[in-house]
VEXTOR-300220 format. One record per residue (C-alpha): residue number from 0; residue in three letters; chain; x, y, z. Coordinates in pm, 1 decimal, padded with zeros to 6 digits. Layout:
N
<num NUM | residu ALA | chaine A | u X | v Y | w Z>
...
***
This chain:
96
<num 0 | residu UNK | chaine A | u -00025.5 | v -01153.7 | w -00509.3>
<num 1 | residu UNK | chaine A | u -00377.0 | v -01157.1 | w -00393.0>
<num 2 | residu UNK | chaine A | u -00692.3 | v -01345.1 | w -00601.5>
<num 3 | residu UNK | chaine A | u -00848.8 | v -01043.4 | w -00783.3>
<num 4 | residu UNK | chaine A | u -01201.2 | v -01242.6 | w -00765.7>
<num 5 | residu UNK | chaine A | u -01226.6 | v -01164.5 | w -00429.5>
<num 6 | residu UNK | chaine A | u -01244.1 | v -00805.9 | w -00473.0>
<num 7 | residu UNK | chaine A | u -01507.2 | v -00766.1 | w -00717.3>
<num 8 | residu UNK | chaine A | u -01757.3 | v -00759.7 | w -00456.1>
<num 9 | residu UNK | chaine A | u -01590.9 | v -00444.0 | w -00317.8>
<num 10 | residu UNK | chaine A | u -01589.7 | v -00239.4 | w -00605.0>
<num 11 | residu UNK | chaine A | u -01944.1 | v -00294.4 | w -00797.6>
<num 12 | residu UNK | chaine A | u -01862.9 | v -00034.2 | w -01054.2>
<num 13 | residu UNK | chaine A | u -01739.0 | v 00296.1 | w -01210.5>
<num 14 | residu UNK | chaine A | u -01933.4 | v 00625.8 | w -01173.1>
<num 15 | residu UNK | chaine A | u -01924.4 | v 00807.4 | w -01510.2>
<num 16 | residu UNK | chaine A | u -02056.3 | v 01141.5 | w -01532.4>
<num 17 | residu UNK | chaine A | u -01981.5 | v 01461.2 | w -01643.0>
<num 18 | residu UNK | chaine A | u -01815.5 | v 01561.1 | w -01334.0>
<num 19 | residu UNK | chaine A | u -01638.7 | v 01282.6 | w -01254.2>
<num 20 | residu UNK | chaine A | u -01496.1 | v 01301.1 | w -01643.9>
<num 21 | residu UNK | chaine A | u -01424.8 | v 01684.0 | w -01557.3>
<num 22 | residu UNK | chaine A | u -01230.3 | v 01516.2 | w -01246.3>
<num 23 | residu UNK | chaine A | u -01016.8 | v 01257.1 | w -01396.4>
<num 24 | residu UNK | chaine A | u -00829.0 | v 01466.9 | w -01657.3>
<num 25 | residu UNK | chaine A | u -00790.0 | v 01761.5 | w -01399.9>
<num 26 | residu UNK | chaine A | u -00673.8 | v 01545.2 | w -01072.3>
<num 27 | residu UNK | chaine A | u -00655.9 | v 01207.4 | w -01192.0>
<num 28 | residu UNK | chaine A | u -00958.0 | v 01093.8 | w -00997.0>
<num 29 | residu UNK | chaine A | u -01207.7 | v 00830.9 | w -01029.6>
<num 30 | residu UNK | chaine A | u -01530.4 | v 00749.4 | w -00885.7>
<num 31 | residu UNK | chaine A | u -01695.6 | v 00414.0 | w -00806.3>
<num 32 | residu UNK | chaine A | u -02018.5 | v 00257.3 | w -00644.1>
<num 33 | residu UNK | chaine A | u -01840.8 | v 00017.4 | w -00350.8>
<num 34 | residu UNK | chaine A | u -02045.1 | v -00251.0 | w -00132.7>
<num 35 | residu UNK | chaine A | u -02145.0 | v -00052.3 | w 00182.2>
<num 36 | residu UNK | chaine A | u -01944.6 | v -00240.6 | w 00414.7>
<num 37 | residu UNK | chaine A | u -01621.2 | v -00192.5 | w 00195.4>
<num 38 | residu UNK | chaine A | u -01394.4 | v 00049.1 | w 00422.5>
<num 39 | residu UNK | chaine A | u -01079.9 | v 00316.4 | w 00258.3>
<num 40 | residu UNK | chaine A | u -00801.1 | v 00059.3 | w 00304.9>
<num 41 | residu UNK | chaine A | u -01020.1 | v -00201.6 | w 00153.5>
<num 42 | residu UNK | chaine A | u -01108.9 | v 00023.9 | w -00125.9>
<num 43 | residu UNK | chaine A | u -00742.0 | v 00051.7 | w -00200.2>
<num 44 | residu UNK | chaine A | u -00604.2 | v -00274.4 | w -00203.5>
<num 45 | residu UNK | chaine A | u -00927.6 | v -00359.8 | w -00441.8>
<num 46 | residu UNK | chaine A | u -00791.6 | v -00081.4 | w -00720.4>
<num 47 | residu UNK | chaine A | u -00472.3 | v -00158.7 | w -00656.7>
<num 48 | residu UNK | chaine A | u -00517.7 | v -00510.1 | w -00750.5>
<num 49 | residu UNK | chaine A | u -00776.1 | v -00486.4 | w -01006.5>
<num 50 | residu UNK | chaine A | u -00665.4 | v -00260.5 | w -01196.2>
<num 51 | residu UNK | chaine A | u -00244.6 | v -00235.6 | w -01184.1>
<num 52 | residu UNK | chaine A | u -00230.2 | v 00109.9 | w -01046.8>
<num 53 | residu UNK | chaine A | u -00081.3 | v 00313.3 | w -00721.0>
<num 54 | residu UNK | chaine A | u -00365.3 | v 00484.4 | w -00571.3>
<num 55 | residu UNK | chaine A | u -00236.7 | v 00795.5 | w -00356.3>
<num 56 | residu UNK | chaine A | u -00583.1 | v 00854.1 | w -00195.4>
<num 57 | residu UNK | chaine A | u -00934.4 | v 00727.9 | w -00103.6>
<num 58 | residu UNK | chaine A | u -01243.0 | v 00947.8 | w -00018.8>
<num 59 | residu UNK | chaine A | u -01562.3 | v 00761.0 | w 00104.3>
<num 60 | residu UNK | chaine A | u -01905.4 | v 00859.7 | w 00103.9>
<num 61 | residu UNK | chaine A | u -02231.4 | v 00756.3 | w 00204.5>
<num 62 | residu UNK | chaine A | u -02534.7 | v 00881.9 | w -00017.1>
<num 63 | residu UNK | chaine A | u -02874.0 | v 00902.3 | w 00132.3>
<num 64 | residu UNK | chaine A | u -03217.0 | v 00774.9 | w 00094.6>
<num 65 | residu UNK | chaine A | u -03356.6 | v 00966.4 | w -00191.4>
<num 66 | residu UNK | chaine A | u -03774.6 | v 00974.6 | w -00153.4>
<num 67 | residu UNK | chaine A | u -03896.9 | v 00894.7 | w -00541.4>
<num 68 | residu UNK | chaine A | u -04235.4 | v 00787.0 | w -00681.2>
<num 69 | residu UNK | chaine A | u -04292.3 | v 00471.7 | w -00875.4>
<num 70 | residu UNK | chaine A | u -04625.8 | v 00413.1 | w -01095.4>
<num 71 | residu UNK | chaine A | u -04789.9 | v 00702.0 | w -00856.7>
<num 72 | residu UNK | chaine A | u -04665.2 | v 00558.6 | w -00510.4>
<num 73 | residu UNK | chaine A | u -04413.8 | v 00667.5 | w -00324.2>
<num 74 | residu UNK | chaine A | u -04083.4 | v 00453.5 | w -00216.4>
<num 75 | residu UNK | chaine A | u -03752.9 | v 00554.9 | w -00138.5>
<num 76 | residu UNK | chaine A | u -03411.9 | v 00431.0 | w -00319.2>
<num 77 | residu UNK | chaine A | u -03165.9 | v 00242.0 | w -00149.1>
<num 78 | residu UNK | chaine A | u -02874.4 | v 00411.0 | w 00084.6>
<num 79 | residu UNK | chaine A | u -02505.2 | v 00257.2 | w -00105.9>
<num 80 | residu UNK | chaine A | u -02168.6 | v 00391.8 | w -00111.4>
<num 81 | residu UNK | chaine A | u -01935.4 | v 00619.3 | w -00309.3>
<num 82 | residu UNK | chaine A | u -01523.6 | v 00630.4 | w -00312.1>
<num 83 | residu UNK | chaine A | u -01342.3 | v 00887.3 | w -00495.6>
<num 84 | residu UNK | chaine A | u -00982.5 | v 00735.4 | w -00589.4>
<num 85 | residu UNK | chaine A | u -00683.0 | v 00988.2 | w -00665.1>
<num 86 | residu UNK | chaine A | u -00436.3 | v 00806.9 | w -00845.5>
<num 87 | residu UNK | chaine A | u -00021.4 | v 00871.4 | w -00877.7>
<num 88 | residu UNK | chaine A | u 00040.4 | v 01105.5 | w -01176.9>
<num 89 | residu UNK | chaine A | u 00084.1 | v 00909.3 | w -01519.7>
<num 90 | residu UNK | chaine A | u -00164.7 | v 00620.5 | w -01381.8>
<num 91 | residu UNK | chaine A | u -00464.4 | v 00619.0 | w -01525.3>
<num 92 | residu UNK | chaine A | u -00793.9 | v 00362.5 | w -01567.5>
<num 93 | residu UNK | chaine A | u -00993.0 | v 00300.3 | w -01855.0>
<num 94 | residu UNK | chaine A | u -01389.8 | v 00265.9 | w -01726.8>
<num 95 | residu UNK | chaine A | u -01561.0 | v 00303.2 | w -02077.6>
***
């Protein structure tokens, strides 16, 4: 069995909004903020491990730049990375 330290650097943590509530009691997905280097297979193995659970399918996205304003000067936040996790039916984690 693989050292679970390893891959909390992968995952950095859960997204929880409304919509991705909406989505895990309607298709048993979650939603998490991953490093940007993390890949789909190494997204798996990470949930897989850390958590105890068959994951059935990884979706990985790359958010933007977003231009904001700080104390009247503008800036820009940082690009990172999303991955939406479907899980088998009856899994389930528990990110509160």
């Amino acid at each position: 069995m693989a050292n679970p330290n390893q891959y909390y650097d992968v995952v950095r943590r859960p997204l929880i909004t409304e919509k991705s509530s909406k989505l895990q009691g309607l298709r048993n997905q979650f939603r998490f903020e991953v490093a940007p280097s993390a890949n789909k297979s190494e997204v798996k193995k990470a949930i897989e491990t850390l958590f105890s659970v068959k994951v059935v399918k990884v979706n990985v996205i790359r958010m933007p730049t977003k231009s904001r304003r700080m104390f009247g000067r503008p800036g820009q936040t940082r690009p990172w990375k999303k991955a939406v996790v479907t899980l088998r039916a009856g899994d389930t984690i528990d990110v509160s």
